[in-house]
PAPA-100182 format. One record per residue (C-alpha): x, y, z; residue in three letters. Coordinates in steps of 0.1 Angstrom, whole numbers, plus 5000, padded with zeros to 4 digits. Last residue first. Layout:
! PAPA-100182
<rec><px>X</px><py>Y</py><pz>Z</pz><res>ALA</res></rec>
...
This chain:
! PAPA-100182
<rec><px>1822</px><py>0303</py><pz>1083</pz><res>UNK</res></rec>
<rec><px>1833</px><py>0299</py><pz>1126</pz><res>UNK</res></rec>
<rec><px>1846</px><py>0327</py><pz>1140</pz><res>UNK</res></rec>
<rec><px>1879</px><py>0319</py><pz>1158</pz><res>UNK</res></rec>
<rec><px>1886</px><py>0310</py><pz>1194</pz><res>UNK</res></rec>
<rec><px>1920</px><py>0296</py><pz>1210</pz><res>UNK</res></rec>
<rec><px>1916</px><py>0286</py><pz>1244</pz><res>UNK</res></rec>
<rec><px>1938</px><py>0278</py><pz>1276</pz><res>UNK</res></rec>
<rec><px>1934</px><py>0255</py><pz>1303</pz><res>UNK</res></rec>
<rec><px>1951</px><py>0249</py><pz>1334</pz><res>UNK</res></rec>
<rec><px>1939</px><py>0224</py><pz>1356</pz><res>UNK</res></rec>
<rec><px>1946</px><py>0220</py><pz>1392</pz><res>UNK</res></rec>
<rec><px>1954</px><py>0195</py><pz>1422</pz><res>UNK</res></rec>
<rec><px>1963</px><py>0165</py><pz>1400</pz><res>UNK</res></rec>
<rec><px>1980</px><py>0143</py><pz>1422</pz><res>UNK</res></rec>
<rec><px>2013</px><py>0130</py><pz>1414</pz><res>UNK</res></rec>
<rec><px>2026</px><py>0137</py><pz>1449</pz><res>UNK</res></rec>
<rec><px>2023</px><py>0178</py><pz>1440</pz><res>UNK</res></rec>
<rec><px>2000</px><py>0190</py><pz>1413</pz><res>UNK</res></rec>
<rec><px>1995</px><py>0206</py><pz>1380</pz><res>UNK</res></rec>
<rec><px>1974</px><py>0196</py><pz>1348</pz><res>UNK</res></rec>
<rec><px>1975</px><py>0211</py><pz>1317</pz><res>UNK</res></rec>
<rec><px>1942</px><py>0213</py><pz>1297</pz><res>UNK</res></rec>
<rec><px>1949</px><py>0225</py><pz>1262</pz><res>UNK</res></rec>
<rec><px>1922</px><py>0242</py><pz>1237</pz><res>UNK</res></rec>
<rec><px>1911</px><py>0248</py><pz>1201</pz><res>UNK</res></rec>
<rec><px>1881</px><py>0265</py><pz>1192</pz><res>UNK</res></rec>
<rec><px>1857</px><py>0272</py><pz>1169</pz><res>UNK</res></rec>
<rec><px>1828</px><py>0300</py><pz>1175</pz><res>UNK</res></rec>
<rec><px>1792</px><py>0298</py><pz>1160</pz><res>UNK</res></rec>
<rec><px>1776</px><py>0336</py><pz>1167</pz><res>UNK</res></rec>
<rec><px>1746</px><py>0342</py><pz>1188</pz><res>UNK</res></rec>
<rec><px>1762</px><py>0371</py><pz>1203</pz><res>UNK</res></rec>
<rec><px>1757</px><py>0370</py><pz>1241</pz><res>UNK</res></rec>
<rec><px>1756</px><py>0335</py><pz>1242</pz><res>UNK</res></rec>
<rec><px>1786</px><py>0330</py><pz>1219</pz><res>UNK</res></rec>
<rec><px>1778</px><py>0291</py><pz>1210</pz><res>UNK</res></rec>
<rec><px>1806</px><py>0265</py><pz>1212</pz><res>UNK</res></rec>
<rec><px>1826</px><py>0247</py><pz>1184</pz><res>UNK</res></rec>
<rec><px>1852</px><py>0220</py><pz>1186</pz><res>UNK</res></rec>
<rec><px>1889</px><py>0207</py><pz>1188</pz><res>UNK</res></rec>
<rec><px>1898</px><py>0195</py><pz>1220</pz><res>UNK</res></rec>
<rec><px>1938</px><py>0188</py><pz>1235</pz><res>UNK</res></rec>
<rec><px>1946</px><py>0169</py><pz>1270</pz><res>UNK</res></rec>
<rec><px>1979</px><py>0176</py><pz>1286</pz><res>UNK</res></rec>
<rec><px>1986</px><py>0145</py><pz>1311</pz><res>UNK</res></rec>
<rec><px>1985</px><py>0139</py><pz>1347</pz><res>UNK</res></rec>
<rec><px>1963</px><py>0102</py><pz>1339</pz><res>UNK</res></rec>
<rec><px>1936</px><py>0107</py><pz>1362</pz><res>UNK</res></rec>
<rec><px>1927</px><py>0144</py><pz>1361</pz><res>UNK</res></rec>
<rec><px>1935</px><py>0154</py><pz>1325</pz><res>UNK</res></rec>
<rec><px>1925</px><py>0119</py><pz>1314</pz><res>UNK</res></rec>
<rec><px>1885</px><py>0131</py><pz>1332</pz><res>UNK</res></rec>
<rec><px>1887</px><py>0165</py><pz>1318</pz><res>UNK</res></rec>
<rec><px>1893</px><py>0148</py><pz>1283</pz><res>UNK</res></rec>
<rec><px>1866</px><py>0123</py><pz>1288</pz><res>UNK</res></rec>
<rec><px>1843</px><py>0150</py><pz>1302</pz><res>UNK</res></rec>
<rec><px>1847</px><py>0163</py><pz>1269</pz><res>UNK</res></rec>
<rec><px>1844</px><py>0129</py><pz>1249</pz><res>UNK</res></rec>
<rec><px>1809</px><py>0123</py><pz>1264</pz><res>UNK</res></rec>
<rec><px>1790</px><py>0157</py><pz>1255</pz><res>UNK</res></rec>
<rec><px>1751</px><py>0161</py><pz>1255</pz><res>UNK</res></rec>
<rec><px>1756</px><py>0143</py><pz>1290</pz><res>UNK</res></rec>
<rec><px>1785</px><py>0166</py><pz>1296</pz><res>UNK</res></rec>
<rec><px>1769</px><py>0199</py><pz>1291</pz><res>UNK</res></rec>
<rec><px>1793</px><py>0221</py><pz>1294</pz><res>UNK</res></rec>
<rec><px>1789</px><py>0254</py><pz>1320</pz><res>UNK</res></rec>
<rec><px>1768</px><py>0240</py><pz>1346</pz><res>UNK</res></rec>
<rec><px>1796</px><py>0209</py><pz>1351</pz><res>UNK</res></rec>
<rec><px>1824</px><py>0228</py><pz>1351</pz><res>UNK</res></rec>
<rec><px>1812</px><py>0241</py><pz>1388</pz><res>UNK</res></rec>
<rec><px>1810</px><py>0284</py><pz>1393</pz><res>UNK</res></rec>
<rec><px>1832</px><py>0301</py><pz>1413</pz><res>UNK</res></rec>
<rec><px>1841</px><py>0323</py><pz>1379</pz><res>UNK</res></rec>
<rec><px>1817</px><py>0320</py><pz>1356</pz><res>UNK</res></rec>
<rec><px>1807</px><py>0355</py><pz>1350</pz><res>UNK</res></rec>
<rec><px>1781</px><py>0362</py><pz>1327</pz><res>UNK</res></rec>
<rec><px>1771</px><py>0359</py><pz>1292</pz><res>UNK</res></rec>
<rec><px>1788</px><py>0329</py><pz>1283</pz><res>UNK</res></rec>
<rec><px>1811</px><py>0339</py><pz>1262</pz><res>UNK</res></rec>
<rec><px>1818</px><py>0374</py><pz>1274</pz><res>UNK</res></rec>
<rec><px>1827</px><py>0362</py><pz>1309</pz><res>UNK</res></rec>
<rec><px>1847</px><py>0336</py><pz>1289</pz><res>UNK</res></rec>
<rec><px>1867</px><py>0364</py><pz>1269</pz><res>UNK</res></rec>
<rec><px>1877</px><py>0382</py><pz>1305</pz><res>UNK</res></rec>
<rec><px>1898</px><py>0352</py><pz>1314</pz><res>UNK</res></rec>
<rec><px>1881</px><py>0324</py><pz>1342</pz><res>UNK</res></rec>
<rec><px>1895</px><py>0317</py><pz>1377</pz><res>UNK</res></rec>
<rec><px>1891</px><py>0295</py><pz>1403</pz><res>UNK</res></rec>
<rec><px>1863</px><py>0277</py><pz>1378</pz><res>UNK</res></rec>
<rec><px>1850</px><py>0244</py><pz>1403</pz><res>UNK</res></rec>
<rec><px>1857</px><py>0209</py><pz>1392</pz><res>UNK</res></rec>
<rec><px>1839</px><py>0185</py><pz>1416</pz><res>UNK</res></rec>
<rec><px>1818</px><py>0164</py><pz>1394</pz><res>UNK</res></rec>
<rec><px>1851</px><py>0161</py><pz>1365</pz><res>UNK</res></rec>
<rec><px>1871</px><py>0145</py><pz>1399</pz><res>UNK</res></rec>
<rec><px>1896</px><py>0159</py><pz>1418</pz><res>UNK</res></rec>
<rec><px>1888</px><py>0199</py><pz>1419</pz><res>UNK</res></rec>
<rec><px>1901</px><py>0227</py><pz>1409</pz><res>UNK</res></rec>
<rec><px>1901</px><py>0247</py><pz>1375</pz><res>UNK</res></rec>
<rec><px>1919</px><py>0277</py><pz>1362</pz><res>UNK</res></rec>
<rec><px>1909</px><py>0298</py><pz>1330</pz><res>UNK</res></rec>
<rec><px>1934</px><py>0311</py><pz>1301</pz><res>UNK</res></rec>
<rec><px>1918</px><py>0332</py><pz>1272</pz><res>UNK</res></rec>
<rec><px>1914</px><py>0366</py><pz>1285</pz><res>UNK</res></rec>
<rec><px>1952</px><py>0360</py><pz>1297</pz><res>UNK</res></rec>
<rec><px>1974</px><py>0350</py><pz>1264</pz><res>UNK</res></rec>
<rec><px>1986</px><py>0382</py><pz>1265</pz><res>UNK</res></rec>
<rec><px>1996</px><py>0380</py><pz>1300</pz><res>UNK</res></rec>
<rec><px>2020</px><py>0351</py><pz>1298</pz><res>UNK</res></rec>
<rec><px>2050</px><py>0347</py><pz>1319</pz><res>UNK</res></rec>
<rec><px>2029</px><py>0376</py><pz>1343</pz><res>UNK</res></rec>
<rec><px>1999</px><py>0346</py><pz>1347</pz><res>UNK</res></rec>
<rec><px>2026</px><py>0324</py><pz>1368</pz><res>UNK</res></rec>
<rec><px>2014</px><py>0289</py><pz>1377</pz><res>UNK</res></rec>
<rec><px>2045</px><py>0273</py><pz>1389</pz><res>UNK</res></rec>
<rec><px>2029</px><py>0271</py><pz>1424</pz><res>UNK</res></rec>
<rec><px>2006</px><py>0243</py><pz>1413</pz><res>UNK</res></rec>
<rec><px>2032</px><py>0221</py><pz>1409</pz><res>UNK</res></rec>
<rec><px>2048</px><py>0208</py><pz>1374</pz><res>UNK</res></rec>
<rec><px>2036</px><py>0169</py><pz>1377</pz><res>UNK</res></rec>
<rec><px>2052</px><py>0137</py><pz>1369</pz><res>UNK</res></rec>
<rec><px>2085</px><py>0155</py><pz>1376</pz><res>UNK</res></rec>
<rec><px>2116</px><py>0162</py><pz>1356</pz><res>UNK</res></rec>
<rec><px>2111</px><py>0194</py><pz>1349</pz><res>UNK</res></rec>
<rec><px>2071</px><py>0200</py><pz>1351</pz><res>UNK</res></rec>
<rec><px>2078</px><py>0240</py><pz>1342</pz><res>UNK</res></rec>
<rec><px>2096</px><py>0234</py><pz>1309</pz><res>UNK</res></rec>
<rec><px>2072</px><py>0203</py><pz>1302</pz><res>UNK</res></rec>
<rec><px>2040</px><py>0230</py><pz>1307</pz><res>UNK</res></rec>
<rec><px>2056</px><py>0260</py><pz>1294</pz><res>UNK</res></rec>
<rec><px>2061</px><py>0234</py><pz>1260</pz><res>UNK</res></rec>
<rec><px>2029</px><py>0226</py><pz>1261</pz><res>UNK</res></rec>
<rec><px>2014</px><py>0261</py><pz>1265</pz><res>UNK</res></rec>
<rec><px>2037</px><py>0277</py><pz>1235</pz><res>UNK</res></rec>
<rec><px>2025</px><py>0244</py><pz>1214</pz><res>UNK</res></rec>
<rec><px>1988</px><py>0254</py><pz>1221</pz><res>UNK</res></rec>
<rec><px>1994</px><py>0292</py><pz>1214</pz><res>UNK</res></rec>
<rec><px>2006</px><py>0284</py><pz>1180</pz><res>UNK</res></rec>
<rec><px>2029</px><py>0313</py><pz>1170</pz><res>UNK</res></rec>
């Protein structure tokens, strides 16, 4: 199953009929295979967006632990334009955002693709948090 289409549809089962699903529909048990993969992210603009949480695969990633740690150390958004742009629609516009791309395995050296969804959550339709999840393959 495409774990990107399983997140969406979560994501519009838990918003209802709101802008927004809220934050407190957040529940790691409905999905705890997909947990390495899933991180959690608050903050109102792209500056501001601090990891609350990170999966086990991104400590492995990036070579250490990132939770508590600001978005903004991790990618490099100058280098990277349409990425903040994604974080940034996430924020302002209450929308799932999608990214296709590569990032280096610090501890390995190794070229990995991904594919990840930011969902956004909130009360008042204000985004309060983002939930992202990953998929990562070696890429040939």
């Amino acid at each position: 199953m495409d774990g990107l289409a399983f997140f969406e549809r979560w994501w519009q089962r838990a918003r209802g009929r709101r802008r927004l699903p809220p934050v407190s529909a957040i529940d790691p048990s409905s999905f705890p295979k997909a947990l390495p993969t899933i991180f959690l992210l608050d903050g109102e603009t792209v500056e501001t967006l601090r990891v609350r949480l990170a999966g086990t695969f991104y400590r492995e990633l990036y070579d250490r632990e990132v939770t508590g740690e600001y978005l903004a150390s991790l990618i490099p958004f100058a280098e990277r334009p349409d990425i903040y742009d994604e974080f940034d629609a996430c924020l302002r516009k209450g929308r799932p955002a999608y990214h296709d791309g590569t990032v280096t395995w610090r501890g390995h050296g190794a070229k990995l693709a991904y594919r990840r969804i930011l969902l956004p959550f909130g009360e008042s339709g204000k985004v309060r948090r983002i939930m992202g999840f990953a998929e990562f393959k070696m890429d040939t």
